[in-house]
N, C-alpha and C positions, 0 to 999 in steps of 0.2 A: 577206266580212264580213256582208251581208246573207243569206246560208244559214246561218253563223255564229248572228245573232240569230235568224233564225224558230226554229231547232232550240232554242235556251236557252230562248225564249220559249215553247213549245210544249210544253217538258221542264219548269216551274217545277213543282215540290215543295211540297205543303203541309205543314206545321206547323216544327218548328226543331230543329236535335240541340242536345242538354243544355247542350254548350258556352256556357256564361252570357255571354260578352261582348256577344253581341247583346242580351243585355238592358243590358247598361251604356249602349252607346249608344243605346236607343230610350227608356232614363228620361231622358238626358241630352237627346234630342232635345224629350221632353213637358216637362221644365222649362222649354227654352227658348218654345217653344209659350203656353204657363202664364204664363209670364214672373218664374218663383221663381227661387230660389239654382240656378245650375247641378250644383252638386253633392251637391244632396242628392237620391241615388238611393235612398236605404234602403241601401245598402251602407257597412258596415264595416267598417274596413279594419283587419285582421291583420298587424300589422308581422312576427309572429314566422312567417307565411304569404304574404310578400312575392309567389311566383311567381302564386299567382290573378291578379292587377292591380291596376293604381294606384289610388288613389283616385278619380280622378276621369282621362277622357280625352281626349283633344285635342278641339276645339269642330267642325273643318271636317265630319267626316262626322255628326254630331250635327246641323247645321245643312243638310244635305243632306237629311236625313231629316224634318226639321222640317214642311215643307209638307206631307209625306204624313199626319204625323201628325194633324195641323192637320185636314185635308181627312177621311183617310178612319181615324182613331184608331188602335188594335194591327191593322189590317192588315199581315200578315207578305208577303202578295202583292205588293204594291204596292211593298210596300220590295225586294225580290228585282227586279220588272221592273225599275225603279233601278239597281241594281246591274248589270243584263245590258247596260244600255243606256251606263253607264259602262266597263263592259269594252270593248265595241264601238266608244267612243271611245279607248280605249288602242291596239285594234287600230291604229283610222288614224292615231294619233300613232306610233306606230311603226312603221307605211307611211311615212310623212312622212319621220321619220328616216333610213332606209335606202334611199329609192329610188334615189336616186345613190352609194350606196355599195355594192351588191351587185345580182346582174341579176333581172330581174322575174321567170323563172321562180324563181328561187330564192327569191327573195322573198316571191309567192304562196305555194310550197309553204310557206313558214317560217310564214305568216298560217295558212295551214289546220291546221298542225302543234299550232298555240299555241290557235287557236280550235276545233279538235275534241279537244283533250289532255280525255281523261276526268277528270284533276282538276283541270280548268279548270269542265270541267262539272257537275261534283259540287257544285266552290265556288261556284256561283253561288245556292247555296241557303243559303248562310252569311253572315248580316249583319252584317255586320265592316269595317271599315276595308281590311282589305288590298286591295281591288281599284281601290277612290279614289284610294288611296297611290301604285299601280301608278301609272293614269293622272296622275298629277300629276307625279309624280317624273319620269317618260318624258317627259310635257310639259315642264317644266325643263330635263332634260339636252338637250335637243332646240333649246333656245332658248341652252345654252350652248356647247354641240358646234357649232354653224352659227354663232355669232357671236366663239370663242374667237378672238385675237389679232386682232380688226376696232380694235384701239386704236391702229394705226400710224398714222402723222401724215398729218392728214387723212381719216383714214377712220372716225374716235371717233363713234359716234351714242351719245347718254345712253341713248337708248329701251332699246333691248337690253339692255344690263346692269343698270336698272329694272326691266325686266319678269323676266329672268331672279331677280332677287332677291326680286319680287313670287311667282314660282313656284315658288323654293325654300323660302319663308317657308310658302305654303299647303299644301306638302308635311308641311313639319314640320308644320304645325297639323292634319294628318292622322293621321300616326304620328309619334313626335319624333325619328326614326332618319331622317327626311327632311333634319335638319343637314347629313347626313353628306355633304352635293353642293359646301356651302361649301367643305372642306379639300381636298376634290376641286379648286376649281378654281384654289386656293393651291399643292398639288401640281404639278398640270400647268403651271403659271406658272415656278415653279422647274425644273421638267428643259426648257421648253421656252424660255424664255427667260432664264434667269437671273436674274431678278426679280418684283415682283407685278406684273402689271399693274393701269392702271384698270377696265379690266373687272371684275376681280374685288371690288375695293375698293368700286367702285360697287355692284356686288351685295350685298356684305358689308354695305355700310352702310343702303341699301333695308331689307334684310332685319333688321336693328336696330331700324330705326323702326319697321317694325312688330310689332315684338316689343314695343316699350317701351310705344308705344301701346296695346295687347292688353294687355298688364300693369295699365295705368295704369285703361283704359273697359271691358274686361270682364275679369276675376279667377277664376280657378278655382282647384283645391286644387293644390298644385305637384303633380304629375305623376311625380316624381322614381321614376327606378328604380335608383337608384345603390345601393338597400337588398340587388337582387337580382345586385351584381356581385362578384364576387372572380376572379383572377385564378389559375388553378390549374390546373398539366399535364396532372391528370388531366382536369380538366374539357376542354381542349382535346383530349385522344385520344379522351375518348368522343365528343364531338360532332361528331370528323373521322369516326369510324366510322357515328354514327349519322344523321348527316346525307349519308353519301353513302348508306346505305341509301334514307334520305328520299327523295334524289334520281330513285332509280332506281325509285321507286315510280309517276313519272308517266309509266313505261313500260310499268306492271303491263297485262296482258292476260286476266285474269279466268281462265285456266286453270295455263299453264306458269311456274314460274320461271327456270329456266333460260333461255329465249328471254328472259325479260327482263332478266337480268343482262349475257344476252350482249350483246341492243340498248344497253343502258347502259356498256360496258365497247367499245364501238364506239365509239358516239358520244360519248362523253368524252374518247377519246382524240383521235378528231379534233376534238373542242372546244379540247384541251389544244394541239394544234397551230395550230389559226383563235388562240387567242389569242397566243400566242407571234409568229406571223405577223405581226400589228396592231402587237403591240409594237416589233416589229423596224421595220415601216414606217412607224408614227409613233405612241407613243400618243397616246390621246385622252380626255377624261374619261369614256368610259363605260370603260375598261380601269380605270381608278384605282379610281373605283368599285365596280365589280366586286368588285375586290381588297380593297378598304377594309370591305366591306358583308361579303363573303365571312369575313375576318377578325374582327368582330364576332360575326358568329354561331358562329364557333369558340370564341372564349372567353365567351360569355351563356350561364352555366350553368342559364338554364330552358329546355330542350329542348324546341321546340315544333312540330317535325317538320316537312312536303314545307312547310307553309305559311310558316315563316319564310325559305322559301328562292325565293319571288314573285317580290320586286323582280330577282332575277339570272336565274331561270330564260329572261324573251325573250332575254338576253346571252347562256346559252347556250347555246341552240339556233341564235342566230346566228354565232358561233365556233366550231363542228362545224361547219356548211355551209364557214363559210369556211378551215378546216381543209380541206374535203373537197374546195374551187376549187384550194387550195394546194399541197395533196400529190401531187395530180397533173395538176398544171401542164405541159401541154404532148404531155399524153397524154389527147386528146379524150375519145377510147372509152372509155377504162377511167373518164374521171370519170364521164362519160354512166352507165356502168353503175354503178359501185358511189352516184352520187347514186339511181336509180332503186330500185336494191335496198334501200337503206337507208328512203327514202321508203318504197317497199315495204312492208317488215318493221312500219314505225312505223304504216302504217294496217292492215295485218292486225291489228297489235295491238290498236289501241283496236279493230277489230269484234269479238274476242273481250270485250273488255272491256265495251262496250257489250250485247253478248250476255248478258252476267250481271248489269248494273246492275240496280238498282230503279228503278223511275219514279212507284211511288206514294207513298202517306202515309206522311213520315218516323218511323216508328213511334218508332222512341226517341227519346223529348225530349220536349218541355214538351205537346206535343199527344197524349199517351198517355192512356188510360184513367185510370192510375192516378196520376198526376199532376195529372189536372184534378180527379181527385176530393182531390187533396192542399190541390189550393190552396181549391177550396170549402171543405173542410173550414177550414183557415185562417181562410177569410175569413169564415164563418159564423160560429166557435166560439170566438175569438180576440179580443182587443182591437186596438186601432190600434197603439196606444202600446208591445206586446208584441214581445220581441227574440229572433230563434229563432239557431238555429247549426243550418247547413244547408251540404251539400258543394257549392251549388250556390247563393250567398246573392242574388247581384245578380237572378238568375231567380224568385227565390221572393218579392224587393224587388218587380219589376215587376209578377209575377201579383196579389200581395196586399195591398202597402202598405205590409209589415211592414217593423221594419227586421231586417237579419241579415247574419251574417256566417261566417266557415268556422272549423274548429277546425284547429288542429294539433298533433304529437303528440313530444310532448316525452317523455319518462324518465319524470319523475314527476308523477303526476296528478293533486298538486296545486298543479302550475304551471297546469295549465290550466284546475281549477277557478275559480283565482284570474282566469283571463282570460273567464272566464265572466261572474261577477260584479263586475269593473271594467265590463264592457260593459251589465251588466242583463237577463243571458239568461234568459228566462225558461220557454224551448223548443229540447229539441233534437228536427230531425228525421233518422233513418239511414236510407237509402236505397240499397239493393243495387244500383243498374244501375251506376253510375259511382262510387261510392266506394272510391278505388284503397286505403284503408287502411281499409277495413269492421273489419278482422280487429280493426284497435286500438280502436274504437269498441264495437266489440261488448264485446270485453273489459272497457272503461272502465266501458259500461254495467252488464253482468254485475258488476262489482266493486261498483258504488255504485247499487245498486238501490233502498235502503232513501231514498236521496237525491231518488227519481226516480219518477215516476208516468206509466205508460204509458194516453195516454189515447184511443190513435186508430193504425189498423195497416191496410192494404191489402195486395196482394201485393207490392208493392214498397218500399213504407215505412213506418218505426215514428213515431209523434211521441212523446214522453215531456216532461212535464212537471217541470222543474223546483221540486221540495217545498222540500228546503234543500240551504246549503252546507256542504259539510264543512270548513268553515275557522274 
């Protein structure tokens, strides 16, 4: 864990990729700083564009972030060491967890597996909730997993199932997909006892109070993502397809694919067995889990690729080891060799992988050339009070002040005229590196030029000005 941190520390990345969430949560962190509405980021929220993000998002890594802002303002550094030092604490919570349930070497290896995975090390440059979420959610299940069924007579301590509900509350206040440890542990109560216990109730209801309380003294915009659900076969084959690609990607080794499907097609299988194993000898809430979280991301029709699959990746990589203690039970040699081999295979990989990283300025994204001459431009030529439509709205909210929001591309175009002018736009800007539907934009623009005044162009992006509405 401590070679772990020097190397992340050593490896930090300046500037940020395009991915705008990190700007949601560092406006949201300067409000609370500020001490204004938390939710006003300058982001506009596009119902008929649900998959961008919520309105507004959970308060915990917002408030994590807060001091730094406080202290050292848009340093993107400072908030990245944070985050390495957060991961490093997930490390030992999941030391913690496993030490008495699988043997130290294996354990060790599994610590250096998860703390040298190359897109473990990549994400550490990404300012986002998901690495908080990690360590919270592992701290919770850790405090429910060690204390599940301590409610037999005489043995009920309140503290435990307080705290665990105090853990699973903070989780959700991370990501709101942090719920999902509660029905876990109503789950495991029903196959393991045939009833709820207090444990859980106790938790259950912890974790109430401080919801109602949060509701009642600090208030944010609901959150809801229920705009972005539907429930559709298709949508779970593609996501079974394109989430186990995802999967296999944090096997990627910078040259061959094949070695890494085949490492991926190995160890899945023996994951597929470690899990099956546990089941059979008793499950536990991180199995439920697993399952439960697994099953979400199958049917969440915004595909959000290796990253939505976080919280489950330390499960498993620990379910392939113990797959691999399992299968061959009782035949030293051969486990000795194929753990070694496999171990093996997985650190050649990442030094191939490492071999091609980058380690310097993350060229694309808000520290480019042409981007910082975007947002000057913006903020020099622009009013305050003026509303752009930008594919990237919360980043161009934080750079400039503006507010803005993202378009989406309907049929006819003057649906979205109209969502132009219900909002007050008075700018749009089109930008080639990441706009997955340029083509439609292009077009729009090309169609309704006479509407439209181009008043500013770099190599990467047009602004056009809004003359009139066609409506």
């Amino acid at each position: 864990m401590v070679i772990t941190g020097i190397f992340y520390l050593s490896t930090i990345r300046e500037g940020h990729s395009w991915g705008d969430d990190f700007s949601a949560y560092i406006s949201h962190a300067e409000n609370i700083v500020k001490g204004i509405d938390y939710k006003a980021t300058g982001y506009i929220y596009n119902p008929s564009y649900p998959s961008l993000g919520p309105r507004a998002y959970p308060p915990v890594f917002p408030f994590l972030l807060s001091p730094l802002y406080k202290y050292y303002g848009l340093n993107l550094i400072s908030m990245k060491i944070e985050i390495v030092i957060i991961f490093l604490m997930f490390l030992l919570s999941f030391y913690l967890i496993l030490k008495k349930r699988i043997s130290f070497i294996y354990l060790a290896v599994m610590l250096a597996i998860i703390g040298f995975n190359p897109f473990f090390w990549d994400f550490k440059d990404n300012i986002v909730s998901d690495i908080p979420f990690l360590f919270f959610l592992y701290l919770s299940l850790s405090v429910v997993s060690k204390e599940q069924g301590i409610d037999k007579p005489g043995k009920f301590n309140p503290a435990y199932p307080v705290l665990a509900g105090c853990l699973i509350y903070i989780s959700y206040e991370t990501r709101n997909v942090g719920f999902f440890v509660l029905p876990c542990l109503f789950i495991y109560d029903i196959i393991k006892f045939r009833k709820i216990s207090v444990f859980s109730v106790v938790s259950a209801l912890t974790f109430l109070i401080f919801y109602i309380a949060r509701s009642i003294f600090f208030s944010y915009a609901d959150i809801g993502y229920s705009d972005q659900f539907g429930l559709k076969p298709q949508v779970i084959l593609n996501n079974l397809y394109a989430y186990s690609c995802a999967l296999s990607d944090i096997w990627s080794n910078g040259y061959n694919k094949i070695f890494k499907y085949a490492l991926f097609a190995v160890f899945s299988s023996f994951g597929f067995i470690g899990y099956a194993v546990r089941i059979k000898r008793g499950i536990t809430v991180f199995e439920i889990f697993s399952m439960l979280y697994s099953a979400l991301v199958l049917i969440w029709p915004a595909h959000q690729g290796t990253r939505f699959l976080i919280p489950v990746i330390p499960l498993y990589i620990f379910y392939a080891f113990t797959g691999i203690d399992a299968f061959l039970i009782g035949r030293k040699g051969a486990r000795k060799l194929i753990f070694t081999a496999i171990t093996a295979a997985i650190f050649i990989s990442y030094a191939g992988k490492y071999a091609t990283a980058d380690y310097g300025y993350i060229r694309e994204g808000i520290g480019k050339k042409e981007a910082k001459e975007l947002f000057d431009y913006v903020n020099g030529n622009t009013q305050k009070s003026d509303v752009f439509i930008f594919q990237k709205p919360r980043a161009l909210a934080l750079y400039t002040g503006r507010s803005a929001s993202v378009y989406h591309c309907p049929d006819d175009y003057m649906e979205l005229w109209k969502y132009f002018k219900d909002i007050g736009a008075v700018y749009i800007v089109a930008g080639e590196p990441f706009d997955t539907d340029r083509r439609y934009l292009r077009l729009f623009i090309e169609k309704h030029r006479n509407h439209l005044e181009a008043v500013y162009s770099n190599r990467d992006f047009k602004v056009y000005k809004i003359k009139t509405f066609p409506l």
